[in-house]
N, C-alpha and C positions, 0 to 999 in steps of 0.2 A: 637503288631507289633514290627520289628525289627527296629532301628534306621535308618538303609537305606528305609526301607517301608516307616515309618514317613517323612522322608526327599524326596522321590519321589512324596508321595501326597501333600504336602508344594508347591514342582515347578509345579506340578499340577493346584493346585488352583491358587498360586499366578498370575500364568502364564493365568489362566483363570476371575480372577477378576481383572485382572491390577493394581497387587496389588507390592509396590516397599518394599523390606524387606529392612534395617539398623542394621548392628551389631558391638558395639565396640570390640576393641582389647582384653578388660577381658571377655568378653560373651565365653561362651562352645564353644570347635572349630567345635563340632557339628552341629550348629547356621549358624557359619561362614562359614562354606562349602557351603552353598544356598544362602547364603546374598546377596543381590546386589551389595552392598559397604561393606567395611570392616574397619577402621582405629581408629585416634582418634576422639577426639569433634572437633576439628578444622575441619580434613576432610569432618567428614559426615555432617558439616554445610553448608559447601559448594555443596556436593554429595543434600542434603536435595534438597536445592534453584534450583539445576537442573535437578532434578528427572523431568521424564514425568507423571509418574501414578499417579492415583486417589487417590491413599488409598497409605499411608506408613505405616509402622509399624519398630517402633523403639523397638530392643532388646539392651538393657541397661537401665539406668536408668531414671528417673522423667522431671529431667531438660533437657535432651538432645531431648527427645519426644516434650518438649514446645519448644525447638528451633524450629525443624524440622516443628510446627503448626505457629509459628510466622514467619518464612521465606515461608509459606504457606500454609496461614488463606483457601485456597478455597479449598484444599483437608481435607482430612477425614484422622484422623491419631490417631494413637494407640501406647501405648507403651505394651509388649509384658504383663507382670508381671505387675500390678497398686501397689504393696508392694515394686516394688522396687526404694526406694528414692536415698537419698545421703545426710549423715552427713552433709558436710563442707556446701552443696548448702541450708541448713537450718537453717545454725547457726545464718544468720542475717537479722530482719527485714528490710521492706522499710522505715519505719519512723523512725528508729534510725540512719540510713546513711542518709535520707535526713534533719535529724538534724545535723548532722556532718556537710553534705555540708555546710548551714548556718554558722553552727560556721570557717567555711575556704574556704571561698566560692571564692579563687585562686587559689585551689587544685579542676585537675580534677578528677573525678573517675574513677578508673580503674579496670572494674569486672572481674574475671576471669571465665569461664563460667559456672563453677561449680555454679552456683547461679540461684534462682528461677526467672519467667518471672514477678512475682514483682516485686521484689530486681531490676531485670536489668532496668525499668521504670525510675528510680531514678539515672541513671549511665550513661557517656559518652561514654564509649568505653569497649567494652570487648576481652579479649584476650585468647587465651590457650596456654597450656605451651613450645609446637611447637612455636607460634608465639608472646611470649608475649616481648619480648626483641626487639624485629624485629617492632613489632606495637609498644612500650611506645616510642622507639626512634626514630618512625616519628612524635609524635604528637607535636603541636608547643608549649604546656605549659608544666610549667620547673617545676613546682608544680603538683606531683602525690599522689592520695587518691589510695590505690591499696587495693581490698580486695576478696574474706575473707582471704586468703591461705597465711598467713603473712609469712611463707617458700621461697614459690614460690616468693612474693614481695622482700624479702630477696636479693633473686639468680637475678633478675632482678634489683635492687638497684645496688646490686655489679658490673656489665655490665656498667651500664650506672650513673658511677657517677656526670656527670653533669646534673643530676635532682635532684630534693631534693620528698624523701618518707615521705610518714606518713602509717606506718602501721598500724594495727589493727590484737587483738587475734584470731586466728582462721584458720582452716585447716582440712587437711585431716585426720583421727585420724586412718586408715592406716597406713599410712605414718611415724606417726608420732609416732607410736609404736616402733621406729627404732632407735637407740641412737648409740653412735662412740661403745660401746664394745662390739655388735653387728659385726659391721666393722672389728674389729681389729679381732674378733673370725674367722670369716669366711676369711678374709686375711689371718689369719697363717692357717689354713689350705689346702688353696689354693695358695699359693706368686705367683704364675707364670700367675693367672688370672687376664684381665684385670675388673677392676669395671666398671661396666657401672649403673648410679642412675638416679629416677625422683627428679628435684628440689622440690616437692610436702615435699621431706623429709627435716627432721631438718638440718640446715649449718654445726651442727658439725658430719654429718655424707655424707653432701656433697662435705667438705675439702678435701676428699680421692679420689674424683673421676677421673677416666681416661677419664670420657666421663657424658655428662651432659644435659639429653636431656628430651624428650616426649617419651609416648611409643611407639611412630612409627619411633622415633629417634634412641633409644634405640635398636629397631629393623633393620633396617636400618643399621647402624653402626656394628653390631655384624656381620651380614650377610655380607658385605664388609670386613671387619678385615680380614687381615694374621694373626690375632690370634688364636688362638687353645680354651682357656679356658675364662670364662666369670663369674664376679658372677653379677647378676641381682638384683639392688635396684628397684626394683615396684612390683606390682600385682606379685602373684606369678605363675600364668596361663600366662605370660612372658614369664616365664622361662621356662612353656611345650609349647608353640607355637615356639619356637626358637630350641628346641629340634628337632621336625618336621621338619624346614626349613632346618636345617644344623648336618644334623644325625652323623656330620667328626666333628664338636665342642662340647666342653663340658659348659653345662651350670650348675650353682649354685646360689640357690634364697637365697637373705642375709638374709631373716628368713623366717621360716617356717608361721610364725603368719602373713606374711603379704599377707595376704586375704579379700578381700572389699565382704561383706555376701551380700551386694544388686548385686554386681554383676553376685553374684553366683545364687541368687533368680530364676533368669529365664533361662526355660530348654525349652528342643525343642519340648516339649508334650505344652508348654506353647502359643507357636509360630504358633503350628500346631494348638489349641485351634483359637488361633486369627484369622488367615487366612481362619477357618471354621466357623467364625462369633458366635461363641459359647464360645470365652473366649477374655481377653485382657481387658483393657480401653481403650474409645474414651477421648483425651488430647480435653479440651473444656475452650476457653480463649475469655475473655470477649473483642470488639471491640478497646476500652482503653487502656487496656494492650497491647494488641498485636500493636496498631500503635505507642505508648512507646516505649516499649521493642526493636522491631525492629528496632531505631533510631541506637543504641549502636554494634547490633548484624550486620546490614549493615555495619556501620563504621570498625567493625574488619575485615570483608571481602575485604573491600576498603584498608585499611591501610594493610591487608595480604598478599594480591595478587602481 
């Protein structure tokens, strides 16, 4: 079948199971043409909690499927591809952070949501990179535990210095492929573009930025700009989705290597698999978890809104 045939009987079924599709900003813009919702974590957590349908099916990754199940234990929900994880959201157990807590147990935690629906059980508040600056500076304790994305804690420490951080190793290893001569290579070959980067990446290749955001921020931002020229810090499917939107500006991805492979994992054979009951995983979380997890994941909603 041809991509558009694929994509016809998707709106077909879904339309016929009352089935709500989820696709992040790196998923195939293939995906995203049918999607219900489109954006970052932050958005489709919120898109999640208000869906009407029965059955969602998340395209992207692990963690963002257990949100969508923990903001709404009574629907039936799938993430498109079950191979596709996320590095940074597995780097740290639940019992090594709730060791931490103990050992500083005046530091609140601050997950960011890259993290598993374990991990979040053990944590006060979660944030994305949309909102994380916007939530750590409403909460009323002055002592923050921010984890895993010690980057990310980095760009928000610097914002809000009257808190005090404790970071911890760990992050996007994307992102993190991405050093200042990188920066400086693709600056001179570009001087007149402006930089637009996610905090996800290292500080000394955030120091250069014109603009400092999420990738809806990112997007957002380019799309309003009287600029002409763009180099793009994140995912490199960014920088072809921005192509699309504004065919009058030029865009350039600060390297070619930054490409997150789980994102790329799921394709629209993967989706159409799902929504014909014949492919996908069902996300399945245990009672516990899910009235845990959800304590942190409410909060970020509350303090985002």
């Amino acid at each position: 079948m041809t991509i558009k045939k694929i994509q016809e009987e998707i709106l077909r079924l879904k339309k016929e199971k009352n089935i709500c599709i989820l696709a992040h900003s790196y998923i195939a813009k293939e995906i995203q043409e049918i999607a219900d919702f489109t954006g970052d974590s932050y958005a489709l957590s919120v898109k999640a909690k208000k869906a009407k349908e029965n059955t969602v099916i998340m395209c992207g990754v692990r963690f963002m499927a257990e949100t969508v199940k923990i903001l709404s234990p009574e629907k039936t929900v799938y993430i498109a591809n079950g191979a596709a994880g996320c590095p940074m959201a597995e780097q740290m157990e639940k019992e090594a952070i709730a060791a931490v807590k103990e050992m500083y147990p005046d530091y609140a935690v601050v997950a960011y949501i890259n993290t598993t629906a374990a991990l979040k059980t053990v944590c006060d508040v979660c944030v994305t990179s949309s909102k994380a600056v916007e939530i750590v500076s409403k909460m009323p304790q002055k002592n923050i535990l921010f984890i895993p994305d010690c980057n990310l804690g980095d760009y928000v420490k610097n914002q809000l210095p009257e808190k005090n951080f404790m970071l911890l190793s760990g992050g996007c290893p994307t992102h993190a492929k991405i050093d200042e001569s990188d920066v400086l290579r693709v600056k001179k070959a570009h001087p007149d573009a402006l930089f637009l980067v996610h905090p996800e990446c290292k500080p000394e290749v955030v120091k250069y930025a014109d603009y400092v955001g999420s990738t809806s921020g990112i997007m957002s931002f380019a799309e309003k700009s009287d600029a002409k020229e763009f180099i793009i810090g994140t995912e490199i499917s960014i920088t072809e989705l921005l192509q699309y939107e504004c065919p009058d500006k030029k865009f350039y991805p600060l390297s070619k290597d930054l490409i997150c492979s789980n994102m790329k994992a799921t394709t629209l054979v993967d989706l159409y698999d799902t929504v014909r009951g014949v492919g996908g995983e069902e996300i399945v979380l245990d009672s516990e978890t899910i009235e845990k997890a959800r304590k942190c994941i409410d909060k970020m909603i509350e303090l985002g809104e």
